[in-house]
C-alpha positions as CSV (number, residue, x, y, z in Angstrom):
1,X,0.0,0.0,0.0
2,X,1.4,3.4,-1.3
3,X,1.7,6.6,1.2
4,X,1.4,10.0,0.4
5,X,3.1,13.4,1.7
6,X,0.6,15.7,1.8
7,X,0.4,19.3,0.4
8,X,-3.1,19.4,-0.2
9,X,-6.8,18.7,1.8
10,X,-10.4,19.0,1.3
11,X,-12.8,18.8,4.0
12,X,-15.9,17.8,3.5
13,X,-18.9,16.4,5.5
14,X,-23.0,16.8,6.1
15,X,-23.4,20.2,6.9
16,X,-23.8,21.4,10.4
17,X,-21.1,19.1,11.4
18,X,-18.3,21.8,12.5
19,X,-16.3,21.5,9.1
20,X,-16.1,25.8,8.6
21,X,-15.8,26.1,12.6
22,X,-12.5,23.6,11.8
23,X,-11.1,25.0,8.6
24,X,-11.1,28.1,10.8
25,X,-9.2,27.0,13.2
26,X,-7.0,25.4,11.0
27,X,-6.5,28.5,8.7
28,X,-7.5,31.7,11.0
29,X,-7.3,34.8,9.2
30,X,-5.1,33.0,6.1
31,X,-7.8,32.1,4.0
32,X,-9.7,33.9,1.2
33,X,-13.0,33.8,0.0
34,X,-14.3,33.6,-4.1
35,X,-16.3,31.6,-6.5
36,X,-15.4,28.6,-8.2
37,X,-14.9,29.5,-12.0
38,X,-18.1,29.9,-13.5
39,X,-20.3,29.1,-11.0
40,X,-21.8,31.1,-7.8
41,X,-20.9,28.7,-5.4
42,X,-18.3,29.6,-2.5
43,X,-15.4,28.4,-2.5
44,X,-13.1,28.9,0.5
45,X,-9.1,28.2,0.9
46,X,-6.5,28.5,3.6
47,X,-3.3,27.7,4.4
48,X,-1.9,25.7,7.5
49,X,1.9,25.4,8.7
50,X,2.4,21.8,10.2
51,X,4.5,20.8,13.2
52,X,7.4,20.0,10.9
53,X,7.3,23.6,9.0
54,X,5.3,22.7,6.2
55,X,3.0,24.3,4.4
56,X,-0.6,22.7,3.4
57,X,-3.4,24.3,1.3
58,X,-6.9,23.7,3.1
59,X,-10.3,23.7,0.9
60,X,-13.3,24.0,2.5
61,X,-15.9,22.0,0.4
62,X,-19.7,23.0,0.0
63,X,-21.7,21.0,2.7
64,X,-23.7,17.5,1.2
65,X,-25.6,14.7,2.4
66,X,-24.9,12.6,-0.7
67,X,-22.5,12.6,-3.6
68,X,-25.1,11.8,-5.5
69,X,-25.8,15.7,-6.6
70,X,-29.2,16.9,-5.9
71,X,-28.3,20.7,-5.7
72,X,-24.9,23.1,-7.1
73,X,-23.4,22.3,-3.8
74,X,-23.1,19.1,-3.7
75,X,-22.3,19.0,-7.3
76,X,-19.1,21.0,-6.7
77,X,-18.0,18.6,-3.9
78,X,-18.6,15.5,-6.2
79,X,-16.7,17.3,-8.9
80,X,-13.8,18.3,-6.6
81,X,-13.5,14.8,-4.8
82,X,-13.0,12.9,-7.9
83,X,-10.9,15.5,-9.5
84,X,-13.2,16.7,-12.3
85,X,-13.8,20.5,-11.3
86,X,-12.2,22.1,-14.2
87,X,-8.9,24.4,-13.4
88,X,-9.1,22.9,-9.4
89,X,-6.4,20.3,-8.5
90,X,-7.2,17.0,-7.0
91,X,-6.9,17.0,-3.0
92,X,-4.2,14.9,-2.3
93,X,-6.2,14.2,1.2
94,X,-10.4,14.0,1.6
95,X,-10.5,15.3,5.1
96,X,-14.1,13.6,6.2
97,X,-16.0,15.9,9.0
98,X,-18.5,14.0,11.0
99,X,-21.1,14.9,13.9
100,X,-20.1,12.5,16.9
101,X,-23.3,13.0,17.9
102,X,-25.5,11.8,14.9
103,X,-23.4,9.2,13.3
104,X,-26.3,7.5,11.9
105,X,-26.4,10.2,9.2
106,X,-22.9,11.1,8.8
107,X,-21.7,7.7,8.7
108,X,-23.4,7.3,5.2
109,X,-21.2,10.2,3.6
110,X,-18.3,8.8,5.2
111,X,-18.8,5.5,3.3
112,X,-19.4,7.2,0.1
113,X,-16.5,9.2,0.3
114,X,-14.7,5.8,1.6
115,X,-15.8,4.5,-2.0
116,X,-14.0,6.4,-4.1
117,X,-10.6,4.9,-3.0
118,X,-9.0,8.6,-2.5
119,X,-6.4,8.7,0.3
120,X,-8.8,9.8,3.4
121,X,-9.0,10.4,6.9
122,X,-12.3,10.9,9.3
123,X,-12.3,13.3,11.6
124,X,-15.0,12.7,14.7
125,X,-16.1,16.5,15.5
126,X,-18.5,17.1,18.5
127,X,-16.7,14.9,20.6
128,X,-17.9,16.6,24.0
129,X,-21.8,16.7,23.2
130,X,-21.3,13.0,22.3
131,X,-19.2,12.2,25.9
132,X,-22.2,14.3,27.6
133,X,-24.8,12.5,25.7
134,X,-23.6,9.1,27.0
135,X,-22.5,8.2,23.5
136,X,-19.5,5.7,23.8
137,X,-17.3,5.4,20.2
138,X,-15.1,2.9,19.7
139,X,-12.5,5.1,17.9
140,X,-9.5,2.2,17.5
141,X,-12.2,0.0,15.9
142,X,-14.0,2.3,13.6
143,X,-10.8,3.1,12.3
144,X,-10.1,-0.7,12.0
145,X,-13.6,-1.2,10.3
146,X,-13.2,1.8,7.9
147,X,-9.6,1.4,6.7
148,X,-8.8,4.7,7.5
149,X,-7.1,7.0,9.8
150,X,-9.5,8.7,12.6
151,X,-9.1,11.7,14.8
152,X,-10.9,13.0,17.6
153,X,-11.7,17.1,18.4
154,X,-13.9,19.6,19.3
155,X,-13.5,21.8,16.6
156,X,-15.3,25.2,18.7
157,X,-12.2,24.7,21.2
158,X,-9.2,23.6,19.5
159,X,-9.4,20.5,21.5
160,X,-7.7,17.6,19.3
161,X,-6.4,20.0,16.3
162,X,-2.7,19.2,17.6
163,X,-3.7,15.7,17.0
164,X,-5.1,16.1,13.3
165,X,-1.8,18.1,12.3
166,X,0.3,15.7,13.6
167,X,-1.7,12.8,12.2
168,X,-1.3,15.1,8.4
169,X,2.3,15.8,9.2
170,X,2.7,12.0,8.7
171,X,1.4,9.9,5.7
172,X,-1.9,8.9,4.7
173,X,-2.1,5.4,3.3
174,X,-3.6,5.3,-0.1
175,X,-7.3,3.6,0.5
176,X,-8.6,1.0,-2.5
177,X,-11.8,0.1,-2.8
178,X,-12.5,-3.8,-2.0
179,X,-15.0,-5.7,-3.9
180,X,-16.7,-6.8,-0.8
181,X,-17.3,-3.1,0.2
182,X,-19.5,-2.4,-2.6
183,X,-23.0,-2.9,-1.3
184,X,-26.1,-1.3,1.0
185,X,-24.9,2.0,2.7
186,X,-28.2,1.7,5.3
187,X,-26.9,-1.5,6.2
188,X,-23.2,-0.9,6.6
189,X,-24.1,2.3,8.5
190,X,-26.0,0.1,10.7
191,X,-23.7,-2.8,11.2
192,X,-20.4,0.3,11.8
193,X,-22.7,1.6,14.7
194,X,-23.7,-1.9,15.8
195,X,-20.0,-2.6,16.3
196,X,-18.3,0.7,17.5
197,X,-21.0,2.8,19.0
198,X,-23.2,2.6,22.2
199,X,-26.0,4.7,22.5
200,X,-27.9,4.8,25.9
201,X,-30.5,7.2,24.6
202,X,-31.1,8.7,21.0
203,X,-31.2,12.5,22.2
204,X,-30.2,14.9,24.6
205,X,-32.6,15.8,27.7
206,X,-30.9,18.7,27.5
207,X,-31.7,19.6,23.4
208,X,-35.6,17.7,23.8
209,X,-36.1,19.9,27.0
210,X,-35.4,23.7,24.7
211,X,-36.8,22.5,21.9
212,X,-40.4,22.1,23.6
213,X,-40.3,25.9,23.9
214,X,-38.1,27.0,21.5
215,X,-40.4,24.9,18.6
216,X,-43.6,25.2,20.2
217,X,-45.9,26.9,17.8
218,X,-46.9,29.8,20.1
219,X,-44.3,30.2,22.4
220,X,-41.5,29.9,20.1
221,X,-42.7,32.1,17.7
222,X,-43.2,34.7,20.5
223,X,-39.5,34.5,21.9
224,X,-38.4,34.5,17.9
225,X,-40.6,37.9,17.4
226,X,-38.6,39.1,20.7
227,X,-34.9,37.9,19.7
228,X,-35.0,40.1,16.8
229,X,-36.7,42.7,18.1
230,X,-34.1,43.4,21.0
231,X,-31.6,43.0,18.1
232,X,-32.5,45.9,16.7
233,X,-33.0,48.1,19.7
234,X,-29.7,47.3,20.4
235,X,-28.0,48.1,17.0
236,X,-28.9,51.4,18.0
237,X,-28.2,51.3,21.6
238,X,-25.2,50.0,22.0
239,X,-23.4,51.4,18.6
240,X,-23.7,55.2,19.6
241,X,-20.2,56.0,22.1
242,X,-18.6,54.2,18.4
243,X,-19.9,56.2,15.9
244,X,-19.9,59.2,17.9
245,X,-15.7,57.9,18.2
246,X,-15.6,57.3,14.4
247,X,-17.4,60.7,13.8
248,X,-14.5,62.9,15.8
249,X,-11.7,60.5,14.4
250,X,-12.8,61.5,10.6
251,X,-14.0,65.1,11.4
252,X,-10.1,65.1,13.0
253,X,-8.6,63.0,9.9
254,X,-10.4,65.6,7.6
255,X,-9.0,68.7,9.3
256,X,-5.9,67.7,9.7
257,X,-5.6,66.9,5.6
258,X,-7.1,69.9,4.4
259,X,-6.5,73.1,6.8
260,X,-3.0,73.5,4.8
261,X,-4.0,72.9,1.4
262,X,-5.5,76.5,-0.4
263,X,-9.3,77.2,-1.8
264,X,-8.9,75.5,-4.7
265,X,-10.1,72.0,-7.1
266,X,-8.3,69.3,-5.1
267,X,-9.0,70.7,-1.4
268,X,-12.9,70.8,-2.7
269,X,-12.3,66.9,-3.6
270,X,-10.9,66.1,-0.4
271,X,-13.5,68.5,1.6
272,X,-16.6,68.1,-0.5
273,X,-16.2,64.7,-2.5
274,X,-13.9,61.8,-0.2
275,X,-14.5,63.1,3.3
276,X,-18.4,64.2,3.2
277,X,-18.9,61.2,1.5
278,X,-16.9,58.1,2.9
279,X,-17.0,59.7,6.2
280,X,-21.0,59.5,6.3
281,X,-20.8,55.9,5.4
282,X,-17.8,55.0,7.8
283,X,-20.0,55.8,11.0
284,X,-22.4,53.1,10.6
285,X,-20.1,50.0,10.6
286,X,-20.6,49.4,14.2
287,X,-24.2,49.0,13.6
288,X,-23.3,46.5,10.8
289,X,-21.3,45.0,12.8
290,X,-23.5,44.8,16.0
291,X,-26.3,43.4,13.7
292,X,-24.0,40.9,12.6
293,X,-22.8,39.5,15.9
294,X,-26.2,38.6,17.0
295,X,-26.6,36.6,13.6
296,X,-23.4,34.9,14.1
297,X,-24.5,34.1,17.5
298,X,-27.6,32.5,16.7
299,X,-26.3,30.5,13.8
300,X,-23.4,29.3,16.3
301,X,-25.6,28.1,18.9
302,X,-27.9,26.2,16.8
303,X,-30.8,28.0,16.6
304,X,-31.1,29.2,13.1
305,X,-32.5,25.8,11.9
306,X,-35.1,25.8,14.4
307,X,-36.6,29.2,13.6
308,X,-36.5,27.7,9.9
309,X,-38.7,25.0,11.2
310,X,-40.4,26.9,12.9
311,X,-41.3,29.1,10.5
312,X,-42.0,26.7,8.2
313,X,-46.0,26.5,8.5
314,X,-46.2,30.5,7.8
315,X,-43.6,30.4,4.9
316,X,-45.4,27.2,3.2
317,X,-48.9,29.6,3.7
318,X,-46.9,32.7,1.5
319,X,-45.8,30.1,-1.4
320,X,-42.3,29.8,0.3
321,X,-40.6,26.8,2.6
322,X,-38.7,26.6,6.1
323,X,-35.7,26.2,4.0
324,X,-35.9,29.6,2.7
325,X,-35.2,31.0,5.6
326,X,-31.8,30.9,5.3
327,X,-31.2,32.3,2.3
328,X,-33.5,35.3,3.4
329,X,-31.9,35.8,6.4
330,X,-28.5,35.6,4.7
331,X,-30.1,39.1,2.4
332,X,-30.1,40.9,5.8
333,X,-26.0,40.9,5.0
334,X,-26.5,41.2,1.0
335,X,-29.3,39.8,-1.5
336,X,-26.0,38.3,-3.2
337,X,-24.9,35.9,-1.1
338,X,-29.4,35.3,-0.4
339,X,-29.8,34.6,-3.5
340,X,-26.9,32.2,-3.8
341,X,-27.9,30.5,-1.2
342,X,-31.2,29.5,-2.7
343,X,-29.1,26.8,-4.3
344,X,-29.8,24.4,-1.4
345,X,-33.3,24.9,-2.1
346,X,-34.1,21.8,-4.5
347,X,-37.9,22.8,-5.9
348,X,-37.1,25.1,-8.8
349,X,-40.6,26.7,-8.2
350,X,-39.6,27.3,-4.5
351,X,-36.3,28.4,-5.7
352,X,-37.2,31.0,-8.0
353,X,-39.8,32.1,-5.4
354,X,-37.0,32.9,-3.0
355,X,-34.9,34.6,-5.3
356,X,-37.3,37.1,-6.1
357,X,-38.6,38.0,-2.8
358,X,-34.6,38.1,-1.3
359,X,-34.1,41.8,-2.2
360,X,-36.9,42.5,0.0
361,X,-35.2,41.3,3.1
362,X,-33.5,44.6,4.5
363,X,-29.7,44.6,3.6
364,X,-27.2,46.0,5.5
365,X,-26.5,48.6,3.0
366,X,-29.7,50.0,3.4
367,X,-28.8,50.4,7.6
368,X,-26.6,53.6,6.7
369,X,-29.8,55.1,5.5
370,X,-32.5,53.9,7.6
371,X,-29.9,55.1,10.5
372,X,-29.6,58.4,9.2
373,X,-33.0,59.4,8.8
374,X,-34.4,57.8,11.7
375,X,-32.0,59.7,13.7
376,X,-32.5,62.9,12.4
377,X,-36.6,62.6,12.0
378,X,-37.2,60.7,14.8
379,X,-37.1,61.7,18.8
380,X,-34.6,58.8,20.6
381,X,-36.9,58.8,23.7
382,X,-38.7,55.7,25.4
383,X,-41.6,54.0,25.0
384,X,-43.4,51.7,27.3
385,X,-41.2,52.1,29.3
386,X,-38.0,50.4,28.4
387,X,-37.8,50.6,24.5
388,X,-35.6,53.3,22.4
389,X,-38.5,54.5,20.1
390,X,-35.8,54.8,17.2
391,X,-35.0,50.9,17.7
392,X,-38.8,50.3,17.5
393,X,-39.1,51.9,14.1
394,X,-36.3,50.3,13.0
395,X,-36.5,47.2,13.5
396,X,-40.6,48.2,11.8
397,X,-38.7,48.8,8.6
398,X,-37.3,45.0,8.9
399,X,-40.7,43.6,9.7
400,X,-42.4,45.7,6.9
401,X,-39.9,43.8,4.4
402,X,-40.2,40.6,5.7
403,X,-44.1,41.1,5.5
404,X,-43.5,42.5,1.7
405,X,-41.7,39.5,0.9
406,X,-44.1,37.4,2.2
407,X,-47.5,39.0,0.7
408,X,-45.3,38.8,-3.0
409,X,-44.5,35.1,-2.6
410,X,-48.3,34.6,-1.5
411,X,-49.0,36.4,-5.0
412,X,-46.9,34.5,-7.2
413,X,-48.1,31.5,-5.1
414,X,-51.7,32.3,-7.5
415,X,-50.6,32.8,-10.6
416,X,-48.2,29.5,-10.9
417,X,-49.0,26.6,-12.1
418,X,-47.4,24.0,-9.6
419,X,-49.7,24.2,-6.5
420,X,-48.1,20.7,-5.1
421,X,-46.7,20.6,-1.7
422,X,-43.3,20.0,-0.7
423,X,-42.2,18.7,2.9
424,X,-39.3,20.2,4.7
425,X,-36.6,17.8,5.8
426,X,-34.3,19.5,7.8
427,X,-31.6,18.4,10.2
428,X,-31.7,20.0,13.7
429,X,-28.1,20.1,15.3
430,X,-27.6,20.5,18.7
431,X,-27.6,23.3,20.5
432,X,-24.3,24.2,21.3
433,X,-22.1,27.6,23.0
434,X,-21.2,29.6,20.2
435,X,-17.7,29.9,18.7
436,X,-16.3,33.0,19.7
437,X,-13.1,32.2,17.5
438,X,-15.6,31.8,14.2
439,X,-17.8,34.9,15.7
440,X,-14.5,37.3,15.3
441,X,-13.6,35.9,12.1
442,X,-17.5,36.1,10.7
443,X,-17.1,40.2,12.4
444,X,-13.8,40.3,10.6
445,X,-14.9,39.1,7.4
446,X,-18.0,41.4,7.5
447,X,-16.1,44.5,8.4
448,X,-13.9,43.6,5.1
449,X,-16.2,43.2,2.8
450,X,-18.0,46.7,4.2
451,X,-14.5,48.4,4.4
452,X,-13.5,47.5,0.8
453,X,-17.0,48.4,-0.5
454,X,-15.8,52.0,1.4
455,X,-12.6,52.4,-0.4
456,X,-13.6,50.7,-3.6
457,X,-17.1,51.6,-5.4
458,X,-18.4,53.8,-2.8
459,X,-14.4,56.0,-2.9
460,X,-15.2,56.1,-6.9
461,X,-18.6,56.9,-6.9
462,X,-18.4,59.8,-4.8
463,X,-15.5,61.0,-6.6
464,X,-17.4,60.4,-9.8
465,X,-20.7,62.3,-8.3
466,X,-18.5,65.2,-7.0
467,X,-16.8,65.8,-10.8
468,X,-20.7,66.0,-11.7
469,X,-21.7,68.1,-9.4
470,X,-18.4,70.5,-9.8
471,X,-18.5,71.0,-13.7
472,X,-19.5,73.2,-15.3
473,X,-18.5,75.9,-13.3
474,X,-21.1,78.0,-12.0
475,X,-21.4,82.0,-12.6
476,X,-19.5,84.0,-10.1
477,X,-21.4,84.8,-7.0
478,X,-24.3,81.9,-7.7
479,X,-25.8,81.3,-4.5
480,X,-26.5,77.5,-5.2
481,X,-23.3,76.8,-7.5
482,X,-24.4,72.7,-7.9
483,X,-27.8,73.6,-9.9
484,X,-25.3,74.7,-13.0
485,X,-23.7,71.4,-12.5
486,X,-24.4,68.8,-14.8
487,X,-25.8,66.2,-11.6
488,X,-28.1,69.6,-10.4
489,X,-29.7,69.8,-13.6
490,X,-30.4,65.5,-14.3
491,X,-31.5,66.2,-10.3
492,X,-34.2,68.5,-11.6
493,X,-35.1,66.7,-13.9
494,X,-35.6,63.9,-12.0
495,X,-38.0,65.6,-10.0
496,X,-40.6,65.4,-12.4
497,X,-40.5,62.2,-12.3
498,X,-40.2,61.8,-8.3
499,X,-41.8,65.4,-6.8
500,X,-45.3,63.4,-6.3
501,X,-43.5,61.0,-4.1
502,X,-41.6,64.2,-1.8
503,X,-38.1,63.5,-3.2
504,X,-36.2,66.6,-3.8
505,X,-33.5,67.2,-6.2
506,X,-30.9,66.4,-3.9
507,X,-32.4,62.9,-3.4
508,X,-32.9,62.2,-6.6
509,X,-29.4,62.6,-7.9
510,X,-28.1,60.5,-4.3
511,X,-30.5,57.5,-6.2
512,X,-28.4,57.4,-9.2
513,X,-25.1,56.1,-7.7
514,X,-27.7,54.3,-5.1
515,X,-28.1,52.0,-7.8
516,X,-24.1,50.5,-7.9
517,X,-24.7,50.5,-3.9
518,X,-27.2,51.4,-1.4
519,X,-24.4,52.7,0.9
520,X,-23.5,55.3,-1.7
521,X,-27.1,57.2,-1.1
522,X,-25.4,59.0,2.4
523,X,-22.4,59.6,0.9
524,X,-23.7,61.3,-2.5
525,X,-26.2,63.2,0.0
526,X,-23.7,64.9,1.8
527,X,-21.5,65.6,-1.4
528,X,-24.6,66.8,-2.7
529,X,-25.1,69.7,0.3
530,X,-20.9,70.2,0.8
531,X,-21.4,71.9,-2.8
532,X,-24.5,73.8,-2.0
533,X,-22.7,75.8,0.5
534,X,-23.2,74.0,3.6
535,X,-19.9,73.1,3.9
536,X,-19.4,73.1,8.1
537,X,-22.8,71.7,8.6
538,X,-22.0,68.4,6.6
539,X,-18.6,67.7,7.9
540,X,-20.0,66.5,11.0
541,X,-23.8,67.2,11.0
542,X,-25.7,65.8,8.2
543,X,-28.3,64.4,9.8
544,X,-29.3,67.9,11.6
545,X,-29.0,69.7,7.9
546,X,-31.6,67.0,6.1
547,X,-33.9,67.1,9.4
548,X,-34.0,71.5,8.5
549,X,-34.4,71.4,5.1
550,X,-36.6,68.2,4.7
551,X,-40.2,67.8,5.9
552,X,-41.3,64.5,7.9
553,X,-43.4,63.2,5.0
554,X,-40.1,63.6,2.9
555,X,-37.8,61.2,5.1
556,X,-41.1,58.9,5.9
557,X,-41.3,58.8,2.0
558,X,-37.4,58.2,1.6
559,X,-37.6,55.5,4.4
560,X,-40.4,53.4,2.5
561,X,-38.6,53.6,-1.0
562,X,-35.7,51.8,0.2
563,X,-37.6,49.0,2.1
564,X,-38.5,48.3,-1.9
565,X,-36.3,50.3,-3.9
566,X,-34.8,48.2,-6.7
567,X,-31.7,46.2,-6.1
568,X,-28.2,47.7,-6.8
569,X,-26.5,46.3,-10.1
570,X,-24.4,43.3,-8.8
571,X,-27.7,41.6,-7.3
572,X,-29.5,42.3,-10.7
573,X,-26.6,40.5,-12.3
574,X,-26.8,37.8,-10.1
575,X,-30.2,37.3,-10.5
576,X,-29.2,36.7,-13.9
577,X,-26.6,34.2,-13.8
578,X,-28.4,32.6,-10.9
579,X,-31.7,32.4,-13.2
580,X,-29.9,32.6,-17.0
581,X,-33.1,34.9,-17.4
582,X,-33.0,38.4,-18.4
583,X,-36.6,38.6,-18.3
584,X,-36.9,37.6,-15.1
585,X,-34.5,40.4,-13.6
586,X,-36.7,42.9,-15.8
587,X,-39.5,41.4,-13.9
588,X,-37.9,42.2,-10.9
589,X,-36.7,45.4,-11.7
590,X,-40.2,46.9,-12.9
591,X,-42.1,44.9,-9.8
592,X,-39.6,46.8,-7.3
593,X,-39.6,49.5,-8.7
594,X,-43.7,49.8,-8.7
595,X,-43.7,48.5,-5.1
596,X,-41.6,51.3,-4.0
597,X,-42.8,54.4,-6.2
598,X,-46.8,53.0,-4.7
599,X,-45.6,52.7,-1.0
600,X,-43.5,56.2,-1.3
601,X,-46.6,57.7,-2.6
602,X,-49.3,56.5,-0.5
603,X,-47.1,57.2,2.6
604,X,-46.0,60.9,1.5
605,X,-49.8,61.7,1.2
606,X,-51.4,60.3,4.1
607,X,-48.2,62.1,6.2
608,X,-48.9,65.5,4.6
609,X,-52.7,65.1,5.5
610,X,-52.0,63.8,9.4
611,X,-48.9,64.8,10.2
């Protein structure tokens, strides 16, 4: 039997068993993120230095239950183990992640992987839940009965990671398929747990006993309503003594960069274009970020798949199923990576339902704007008692979208032609204490992606709207120099268009580069007022300057158009590569679109009549 020196793995496994909570520890902070080529599905590398020096590349595989492809994920890991992924190299190692805990399941992709006679090792993740279960594994003979190396950890801890790099510092064994292997998984699954596996009882006291309140029908929707409603009171609450710091640290950055420089072109596109633009944007990453956390924290522990479940009977009323609650809850970051999500979603009728009611979900880069306006509109005083009456209309906006996407599903539910009914099989892992490790890289990660989106499009979109905006030069001594500008007069032109809504012309030229990203709105708004001569007021203050010139009905208006407002470019395009249908992302686009200019209009009237 040949051996190998390794300078390549794959982990794979059934998803939920701890393989990205492993890769990170393996990797930490060296491993990037991207596509596979051609596709939309994530593909995620690191690197790992072994106890001997060398250096290992670690791919993380898309989670399956089967080789045997039934969605894009677990076509990609098929492809990948048996080394037909164009342009991606053959693993020289098939790292297998199992749940200790629910080895009935996981023992099944174990043996298919097994079958493919590629140089493997298992790795038996969970090992603590299983010891606290009661669940006794005979590890020396499951190797023995498998062929293959196996290595205990608890992946959240670090516990048994010195043993796996030690155990892939050393050679695998090459693993060929015998003729007697090839028969019934179920019963070799059954026989393997028969022989190296005792298990007093089939569930945790601990799981059964939350799970009676977590997934019962009333009560656990109830504390589910609650969970995310103290989310959002305290995306407000607790992010204020960090944007107030962010706020000084650019108002200070800005000063000290510009008090030397004379009145001139490039002091106007440091004053007027990068700093009242990215500086607007910058303030509301701790919000992100706090948002974020509690996500990360409820996905750790366990809990997201439950409040699928549990939302299953209410999605399945809409058109929509418990399993599309993931990919709508992953739209709260980005309709992107929603929409690519849907890809676990088998039903092509329920995935193309879920694709087009994602952009409704309430992305982060709307948070910038909702922040802004309901800050500057709205009192932050307490209701009831106890509750930041900003944090109450916030997290309104997120229940009027989630409501939205829901009444649109219901719609399209009518007019298809497949009415049949699909169950939901869905694997409930155990609860758990969250990773704090895979929390800070998650945070990390997030404040990335948000920080290059700063210093990438948003940098060269405000730079682009403040050349518009500058040129053509105004006559001497014009009082509002911008409306000679070439973005004053599309602006009010605009307005023809978007006056019976409230939108003035400064809004209406801040929803052009809104389009490449919704972040970009606040920064082109206080471009948009630096060059209409309120220069001091917008360095520090924009909030106070919009809540002057603006009505209520204005900002009520604004706040409605986004909870609709058609999707920024890159989810448009990947609509259409994750449809292959232009028509359907013009029937997004126009549906959007009307939803928004309907809702704007209907609440900008009934607030000038009330209000």
């Amino acid at each position: 039997m040949s051996a190998l020196a390794i300078t390549s793995i794959a982990l794979v496994g059934n998803p939920n068993c701890g393989k990205t909570s492993l890769f990170n520890q393996l990797t930490g902070a060296r491993q990037k993120v991207a596509n596979y080529a051609g596709v939309t599905v994530e593909r995620k590398e690191g690197r790992l230095i072994l106890p001997s020096g060398r250096h290992i590349q670690v791919l993380d595989l898309p989670g399956a239950y089967s080789l045997q492809a039934t969605s894009p994920d677990e076509a990609i890991t098929r492809a990948v183990c048996l080394g037909e992924f164009p342009g991606e190299v053959l693993p020289d190692v098939l790292v297998c992640v199992a749940d200790a805990t629910n080895l009935r399941l996981h023992l099944r992709f174990v043996l298919e992987i097994r079958r493919l006679g590629r140089p493997m090792l298992l790795v038996l993740n969970m090992m603590d839940d299983a010891r606290r279960r009661g669940i006794t594994i005979n590890v020396e003979k499951l190797a023995q009965r498998l062929g293959i190396p196996v290595v205990e950890t608890v992946a959240v801890r670090r516990s048994g990671v010195t043993a796996l790099l030690a155990r892939l510092d050393a050679t695998i064994p090459a693993n060929p398929v015998l003729a007697e292997e090839i028969g019934d998984l179920h019963a070799e699954v059954r026989s393997l747990l028969a022989d190296t596996v005792v298990m007093p009882r089939s569930t945790d006291a601990r799981d059964d006993a939350l799970d009676r309140v977590l997934l019962h029908p009333v009560f656990g929707l109830a504390i589910l309503a609650v969970l995310m409603f103290m989310v959002f009171q305290a995306v407000f609450s607790w992010a204020k003594p960090f944007m107030a710091g962010i706020e000084a640290g650019v108002a200070l950055l800005g000063s000290l960069a510009t008090n030397a420089l004379p009145a001139g072109i490039l002091k106007s596109l440091l004053v007027n274009g990068i700093f009242a633009g990215l500086g607007g944007v910058l303030v509301f990453l701790p919000q992100i970020l706090i948002l974020f956390f509690f996500i990360l924290m409820l996905e750790e522990s366990g809990y997201l798949p439950r409040a699928a479940f549990l939302l299953d009977r209410l999605m399945f009323k809409a058109g929509l199923t418990g399993r599309a609650f993931i990919p709508l809850l992953s739209s709260f970051a980005c309709a992107i990576p929603g929409i690519m999500a849907t890809r676990s979603i088998n039903d092509p009728r329920d995935r193309l339902t879920t694709i087009m009611v994602a952009p409704l979900m309430t992305c982060s880069a709307r948070l910038p704007v909702y922040t802004l306006l309901i800050a500057a509109f709205i009192p932050a005083r307490t209701v009831w008692g106890i509750f930041n009456l900003q944090g109450v209309l916030l997290f309104s906006l997120y229940a009027a979208g989630i409501a939205s996407a829901l009444l649109v599903a219901m719609v399209m539910k009518r007019f298809r032609a497949d009415k049949s009914e699909h169950a939901l099989l869905l694997e409930l892992p155990s609860y758990r204490l969250p990773d704090w490790r895979s929390v800070g890289l998650g945070l990390y990660e997030r404040a990335a992606v948000f920080l290059k989106r700063v210093g990438g499009i948003i940098l060269a979109l405000t730079v682009i709207l403040w050349f518009l905006a500058s040129f053509p030069a105004a006559p001497e001594g014009a009082l509002a120099p911008i409306t000679y500008s070439y973005a004053g007069r599309l602006g009010h032109l605009m307005t023809f268009v978007f006056a019976p809504i409230g939108f003035t012309w400064e809004i209406c030229i801040a929803l052009i580069p809104g389009m490449a990203a919704r972040e970009v709105v606040v920064a082109a708004l206080g471009t948009v007022y630096a060059l209409s001569g309120n220069k001091d007021m917008v360095a520090n203050q924009l909030g106070s300057l919009i809540a002057a010139q603006w009505s209520l009905s204005t900002a009520l208006s604004l706040l409605v158009w986004f909870i609709f407002a058609p999707q920024c470019l890159a989810t448009l395009a990947t609509v259409r590569r994750e449809t292959g249908s232009l028509k359907l992302v013009g029937i997004m686009m126009a549906y959007l679109f009307g939803l928004a200019y309907l809702a704007s209009f209907i609440t900008y009237r009934l607030a000038e009549a009330f209000l």
